[in-house]
C-alpha positions as a Markdown table, in Angstrom:
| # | Residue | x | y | z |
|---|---|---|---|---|
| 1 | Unk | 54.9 | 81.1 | 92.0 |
| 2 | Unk | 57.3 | 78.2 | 93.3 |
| 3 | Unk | 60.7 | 77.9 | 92.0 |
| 4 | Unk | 63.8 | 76.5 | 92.9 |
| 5 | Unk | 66.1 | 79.9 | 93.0 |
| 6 | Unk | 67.2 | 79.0 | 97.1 |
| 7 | Unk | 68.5 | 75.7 | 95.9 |
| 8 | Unk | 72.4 | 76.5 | 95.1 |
| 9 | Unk | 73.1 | 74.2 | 92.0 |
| 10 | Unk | 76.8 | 75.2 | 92.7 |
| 11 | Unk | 78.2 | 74.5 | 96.1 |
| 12 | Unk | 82.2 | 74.5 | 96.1 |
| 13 | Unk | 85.2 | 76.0 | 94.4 |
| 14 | Unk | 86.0 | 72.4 | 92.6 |
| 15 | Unk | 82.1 | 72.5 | 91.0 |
| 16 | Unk | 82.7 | 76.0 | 90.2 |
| 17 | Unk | 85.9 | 75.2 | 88.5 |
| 18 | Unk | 84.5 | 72.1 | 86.8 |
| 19 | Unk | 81.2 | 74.5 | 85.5 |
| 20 | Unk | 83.2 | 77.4 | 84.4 |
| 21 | Unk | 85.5 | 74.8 | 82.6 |
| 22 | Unk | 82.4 | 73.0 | 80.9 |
| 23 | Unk | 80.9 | 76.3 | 79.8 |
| 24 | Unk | 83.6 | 77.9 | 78.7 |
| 25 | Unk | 84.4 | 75.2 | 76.2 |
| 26 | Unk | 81.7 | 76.7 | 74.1 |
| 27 | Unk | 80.1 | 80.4 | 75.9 |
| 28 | Unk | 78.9 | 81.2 | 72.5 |
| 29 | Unk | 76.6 | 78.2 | 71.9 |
| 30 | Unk | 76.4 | 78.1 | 75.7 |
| 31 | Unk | 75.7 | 81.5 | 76.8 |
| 32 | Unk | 75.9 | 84.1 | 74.3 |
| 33 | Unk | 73.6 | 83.4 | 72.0 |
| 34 | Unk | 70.9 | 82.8 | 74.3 |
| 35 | Unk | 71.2 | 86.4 | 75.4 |
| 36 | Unk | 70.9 | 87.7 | 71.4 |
| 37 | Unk | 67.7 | 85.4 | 71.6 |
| 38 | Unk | 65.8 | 87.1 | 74.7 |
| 39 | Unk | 67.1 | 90.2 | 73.9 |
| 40 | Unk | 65.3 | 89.4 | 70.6 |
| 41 | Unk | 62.3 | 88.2 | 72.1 |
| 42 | Unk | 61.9 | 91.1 | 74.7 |
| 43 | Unk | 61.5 | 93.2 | 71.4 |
| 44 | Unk | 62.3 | 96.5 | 73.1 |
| 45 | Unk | 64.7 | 98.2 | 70.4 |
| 46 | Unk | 65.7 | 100.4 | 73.4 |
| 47 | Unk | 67.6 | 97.7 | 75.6 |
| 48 | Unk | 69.9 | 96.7 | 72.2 |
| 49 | Unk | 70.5 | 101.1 | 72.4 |
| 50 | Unk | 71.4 | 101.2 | 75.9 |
| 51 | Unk | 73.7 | 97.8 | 75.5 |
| 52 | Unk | 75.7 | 100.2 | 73.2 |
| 53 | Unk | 75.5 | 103.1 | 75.4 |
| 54 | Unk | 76.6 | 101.4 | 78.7 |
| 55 | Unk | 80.5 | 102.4 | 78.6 |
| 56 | Unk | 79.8 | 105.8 | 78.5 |
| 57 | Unk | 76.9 | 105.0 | 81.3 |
| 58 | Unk | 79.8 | 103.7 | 83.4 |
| 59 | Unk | 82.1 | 106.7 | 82.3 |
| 60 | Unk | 79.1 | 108.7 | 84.4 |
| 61 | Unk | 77.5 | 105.8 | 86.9 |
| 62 | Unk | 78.4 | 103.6 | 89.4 |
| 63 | Unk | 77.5 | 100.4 | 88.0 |
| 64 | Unk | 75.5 | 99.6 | 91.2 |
| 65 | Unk | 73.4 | 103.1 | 90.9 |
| 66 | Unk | 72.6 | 101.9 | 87.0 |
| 67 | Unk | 71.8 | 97.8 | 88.1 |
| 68 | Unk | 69.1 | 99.9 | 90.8 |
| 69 | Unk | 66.7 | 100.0 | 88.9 |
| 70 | Unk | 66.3 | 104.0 | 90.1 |
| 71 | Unk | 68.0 | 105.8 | 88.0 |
| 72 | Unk | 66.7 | 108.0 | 85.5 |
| 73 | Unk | 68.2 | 108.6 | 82.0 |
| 74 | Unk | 66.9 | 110.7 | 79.0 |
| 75 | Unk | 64.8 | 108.5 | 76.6 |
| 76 | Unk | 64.9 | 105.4 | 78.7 |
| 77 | Unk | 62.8 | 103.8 | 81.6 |
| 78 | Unk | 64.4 | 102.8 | 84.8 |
| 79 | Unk | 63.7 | 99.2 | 84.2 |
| 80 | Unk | 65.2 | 99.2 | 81.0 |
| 81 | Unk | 68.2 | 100.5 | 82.5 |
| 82 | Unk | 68.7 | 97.8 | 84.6 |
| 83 | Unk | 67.7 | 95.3 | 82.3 |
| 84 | Unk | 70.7 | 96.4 | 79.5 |
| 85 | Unk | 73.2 | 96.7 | 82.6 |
| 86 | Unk | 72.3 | 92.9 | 83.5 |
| 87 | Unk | 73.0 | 92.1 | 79.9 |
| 88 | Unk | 75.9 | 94.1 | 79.9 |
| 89 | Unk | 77.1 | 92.8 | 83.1 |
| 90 | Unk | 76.3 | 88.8 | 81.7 |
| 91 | Unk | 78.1 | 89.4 | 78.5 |
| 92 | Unk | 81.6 | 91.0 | 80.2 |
| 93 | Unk | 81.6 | 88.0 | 82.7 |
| 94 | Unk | 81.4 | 85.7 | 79.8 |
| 95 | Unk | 84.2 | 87.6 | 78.2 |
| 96 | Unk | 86.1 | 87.9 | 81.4 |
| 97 | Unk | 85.8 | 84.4 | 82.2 |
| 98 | Unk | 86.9 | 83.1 | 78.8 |
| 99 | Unk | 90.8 | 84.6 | 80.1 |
| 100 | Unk | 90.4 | 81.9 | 82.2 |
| 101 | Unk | 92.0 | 79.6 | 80.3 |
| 102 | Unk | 95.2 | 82.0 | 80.4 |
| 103 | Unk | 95.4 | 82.9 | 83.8 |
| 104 | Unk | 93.3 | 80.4 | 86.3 |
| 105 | Unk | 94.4 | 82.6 | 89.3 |
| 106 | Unk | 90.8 | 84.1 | 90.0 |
| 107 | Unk | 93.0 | 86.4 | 92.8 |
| 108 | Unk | 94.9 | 87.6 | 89.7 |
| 109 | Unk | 94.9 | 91.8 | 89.0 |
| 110 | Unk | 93.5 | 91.3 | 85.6 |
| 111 | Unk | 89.8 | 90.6 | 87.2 |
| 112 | Unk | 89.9 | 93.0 | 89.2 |
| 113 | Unk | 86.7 | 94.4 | 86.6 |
| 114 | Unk | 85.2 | 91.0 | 87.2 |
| 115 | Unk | 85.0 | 91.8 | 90.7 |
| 116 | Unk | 83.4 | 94.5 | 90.2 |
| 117 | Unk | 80.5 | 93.5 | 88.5 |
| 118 | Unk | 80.2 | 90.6 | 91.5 |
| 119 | Unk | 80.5 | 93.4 | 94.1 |
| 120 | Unk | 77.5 | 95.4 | 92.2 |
| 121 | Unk | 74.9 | 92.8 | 92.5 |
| 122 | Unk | 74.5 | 89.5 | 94.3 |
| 123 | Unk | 74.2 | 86.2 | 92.8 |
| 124 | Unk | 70.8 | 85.6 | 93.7 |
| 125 | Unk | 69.7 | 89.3 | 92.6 |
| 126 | Unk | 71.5 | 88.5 | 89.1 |
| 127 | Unk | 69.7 | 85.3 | 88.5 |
| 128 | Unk | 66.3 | 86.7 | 90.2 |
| 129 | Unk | 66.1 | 89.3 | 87.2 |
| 130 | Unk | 67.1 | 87.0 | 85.2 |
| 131 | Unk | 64.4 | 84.7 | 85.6 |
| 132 | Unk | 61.9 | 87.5 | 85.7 |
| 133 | Unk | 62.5 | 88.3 | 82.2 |
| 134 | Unk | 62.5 | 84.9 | 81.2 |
| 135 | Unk | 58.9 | 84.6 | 82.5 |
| 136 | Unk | 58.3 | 88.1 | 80.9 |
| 137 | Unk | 59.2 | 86.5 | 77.6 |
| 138 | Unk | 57.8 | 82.5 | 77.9 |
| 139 | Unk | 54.5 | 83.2 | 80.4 |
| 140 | Unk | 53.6 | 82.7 | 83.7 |
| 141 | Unk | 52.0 | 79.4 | 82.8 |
| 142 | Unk | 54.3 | 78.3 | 80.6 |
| 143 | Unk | 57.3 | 78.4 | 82.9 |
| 144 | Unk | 54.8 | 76.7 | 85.4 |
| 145 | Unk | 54.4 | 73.7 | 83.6 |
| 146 | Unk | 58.2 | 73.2 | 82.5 |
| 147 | Unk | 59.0 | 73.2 | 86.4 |
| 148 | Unk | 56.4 | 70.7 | 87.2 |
| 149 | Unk | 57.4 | 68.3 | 83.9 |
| 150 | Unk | 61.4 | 68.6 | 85.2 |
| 151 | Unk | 60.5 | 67.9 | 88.6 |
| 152 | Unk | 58.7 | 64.6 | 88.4 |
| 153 | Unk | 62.0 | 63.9 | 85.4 |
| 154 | Unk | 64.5 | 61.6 | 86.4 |
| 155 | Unk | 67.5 | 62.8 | 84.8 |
| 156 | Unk | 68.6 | 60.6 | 82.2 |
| 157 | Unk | 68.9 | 60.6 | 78.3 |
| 158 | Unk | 65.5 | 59.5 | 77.3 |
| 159 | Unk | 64.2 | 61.6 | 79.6 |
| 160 | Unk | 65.7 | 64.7 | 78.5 |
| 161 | Unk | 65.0 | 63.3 | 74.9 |
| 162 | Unk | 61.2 | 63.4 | 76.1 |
| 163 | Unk | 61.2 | 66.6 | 77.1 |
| 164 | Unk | 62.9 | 68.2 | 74.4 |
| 165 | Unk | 60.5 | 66.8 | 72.4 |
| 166 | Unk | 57.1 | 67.8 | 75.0 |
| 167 | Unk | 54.6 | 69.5 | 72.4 |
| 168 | Unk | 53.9 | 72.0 | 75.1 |
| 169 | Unk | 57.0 | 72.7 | 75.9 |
| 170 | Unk | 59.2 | 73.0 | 72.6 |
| 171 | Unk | 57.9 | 76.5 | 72.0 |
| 172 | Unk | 60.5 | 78.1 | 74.3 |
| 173 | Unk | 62.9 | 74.9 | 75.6 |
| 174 | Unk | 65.8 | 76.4 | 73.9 |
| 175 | Unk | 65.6 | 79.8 | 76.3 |
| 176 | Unk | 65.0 | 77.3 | 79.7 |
| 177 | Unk | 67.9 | 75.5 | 78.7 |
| 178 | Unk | 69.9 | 78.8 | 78.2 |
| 179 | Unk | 68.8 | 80.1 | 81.9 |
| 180 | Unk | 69.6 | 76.9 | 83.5 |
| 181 | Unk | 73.2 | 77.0 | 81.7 |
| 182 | Unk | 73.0 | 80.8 | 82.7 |
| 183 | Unk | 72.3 | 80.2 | 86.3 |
| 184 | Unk | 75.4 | 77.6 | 86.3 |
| 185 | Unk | 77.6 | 80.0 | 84.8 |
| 186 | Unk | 76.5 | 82.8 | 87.5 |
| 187 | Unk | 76.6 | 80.6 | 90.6 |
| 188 | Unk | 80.6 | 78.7 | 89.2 |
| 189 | Unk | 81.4 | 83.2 | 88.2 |
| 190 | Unk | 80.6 | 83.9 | 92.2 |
| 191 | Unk | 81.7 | 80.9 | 94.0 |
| 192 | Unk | 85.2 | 81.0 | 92.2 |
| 193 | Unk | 86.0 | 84.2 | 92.3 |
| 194 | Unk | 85.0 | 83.8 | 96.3 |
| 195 | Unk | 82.0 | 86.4 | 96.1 |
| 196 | Unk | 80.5 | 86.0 | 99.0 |
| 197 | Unk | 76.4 | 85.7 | 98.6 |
| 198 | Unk | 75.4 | 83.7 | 101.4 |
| 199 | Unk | 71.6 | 83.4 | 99.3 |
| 200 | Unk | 73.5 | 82.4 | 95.8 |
């Protein structure tokens, strides 16, 4: 399956800043509510469980033993492990992020918890898993076709208009949209914060 996950859509600190800025206007309509919606859609009651769970994980783990997907825990699948941690992870950024706004310093002490969620898994991991649960959720096929209809797109207003409205497509459009604002937010998080993740 061909996608475009080597192709850095951020590539310097001034982008990052300009992202983070943009999507931080609005990270619940941006962000947070597309990670209620896959979460929904996943429909695994035990990923909204282990969501709740993860401080006291972290009390016990090292965040990058629980994002390994090789760790075993009492009533829950490896995989699902990972997959609330990534959640968790994504949701803590956003919040992180949001103090942005109050101290722009990205060196400053306060993020020090930021950096160590960007230390526990690269950029390109983050948005890897990512994806694969998006497919997991929209299809194989699905997400196929939405790569081939925005690749032959030239980016303007009618043709965002047209694809919005894409019979084929409108079934899951709002949860492409979310990774691709997603995948932003991850790429401005890592570059600003100086992460460095050669593959980003």
């Amino acid at each position: 399956m061909q996608t475009n996950e080597n192709k850095k859509l951020v590539k310097s600190t001034d982008q990052a800043k300009t992202g983070l800025h943009m999507l931080m206007q609005n990270p619940k309509e941006n962000l947070e509510n597309g990670i209620s919606e896959l979460l929904e859609k996943l429909k695994n009651p035990k990923l909204d469980l282990l969501l709740n769970r993860y401080p006291e994980l972290l009390q016990e783990y090292d965040l990058q033993e629980l994002l390994s997907g090789n760790l075993e825990i009492t009533d829950a699948k490896m995989q699902e492990v990972r997959t609330a941690g990534l959640f968790a992870c994504l949701q803590l950024l956003i919040h992180f992020c949001y103090d942005l706004k109050e101290e722009p310093n990205p060196a400053d002490k306060q993020f020090d918890s930021l950096r160590y969620i960007l230390n526990s898994i690269t950029c390109s991991q983050f948005v890897h898993e990512l994806l694969i649960l998006v497919i997991t959720v929209v299809g194989a096929g699905y997400y196929q076709k939405f790569q081939e209809r925005i690749q032959n797109l030239d980016f303007d207003l009618d043709s965002a208009i047209a694809l919005e409205n894409d019979p084929e497509l409108k079934q899951h459009m709002h949860l492409m949209i979310w990774f691709a604002l997603t995948r932003l937010f991850l790429e401005s998080v890592y570059i600003y914060f100086n992460n460095t993740d050669e593959s980003v």
